[in-house]
N, C-alpha and C positions, 0 to 999 in steps of 0.2 A: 352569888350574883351581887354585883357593886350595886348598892340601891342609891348610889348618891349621881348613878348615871341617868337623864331622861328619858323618858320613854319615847320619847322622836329616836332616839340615837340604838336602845336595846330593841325597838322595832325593824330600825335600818341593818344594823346587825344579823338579825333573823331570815332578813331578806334576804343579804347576801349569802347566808350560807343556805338558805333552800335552793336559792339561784345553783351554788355550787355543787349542792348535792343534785339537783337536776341535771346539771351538766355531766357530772359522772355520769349516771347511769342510764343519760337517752342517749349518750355521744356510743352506746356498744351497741353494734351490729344486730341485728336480730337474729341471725345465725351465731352469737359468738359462743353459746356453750358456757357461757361463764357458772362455775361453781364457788357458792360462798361455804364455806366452814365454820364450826363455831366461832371463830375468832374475830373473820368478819364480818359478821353477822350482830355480834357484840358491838364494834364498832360503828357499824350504821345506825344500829343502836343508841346509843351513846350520843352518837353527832345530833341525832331529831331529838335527844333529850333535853341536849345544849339547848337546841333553838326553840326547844317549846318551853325552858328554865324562863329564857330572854324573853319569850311572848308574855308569859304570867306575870312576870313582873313588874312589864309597862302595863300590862291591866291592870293589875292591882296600884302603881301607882297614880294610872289614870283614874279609879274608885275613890283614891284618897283612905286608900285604909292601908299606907306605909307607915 
């Protein structure tokens, strides 16, 4: 994580990808059957990692303990 980015900016960030991880996966049908596999599973994974990385670090730089 770039710590020399603001924390207004690594929060706006975070936003928009829960925005688009919500998007995925309310835009599927409630009938659709969808099966994930390890792989994607890792991967959604991964994405809430990113954006919880980007959350912790405008905390911590809003603490003042960068």
């Amino acid at each position: 994580m770039d710590s020399a980015r603001l924390p207004a900016d690594l929060l706006h960030e975070a936003a928009a990808r829960i925005r688009w991880q919500q998007r995925l996966l309310c835009s599927l049908p409630v009938d659709a059957q969808v099966d994930m596999d390890t792989q994607d599973a890792q991967g959604l994974y991964l994405a809430f990692e990113d954006i919880y990385q980007a959350i912790t670090e405008a905390a911590r730089q809003l603490e003042g303990t960068v």
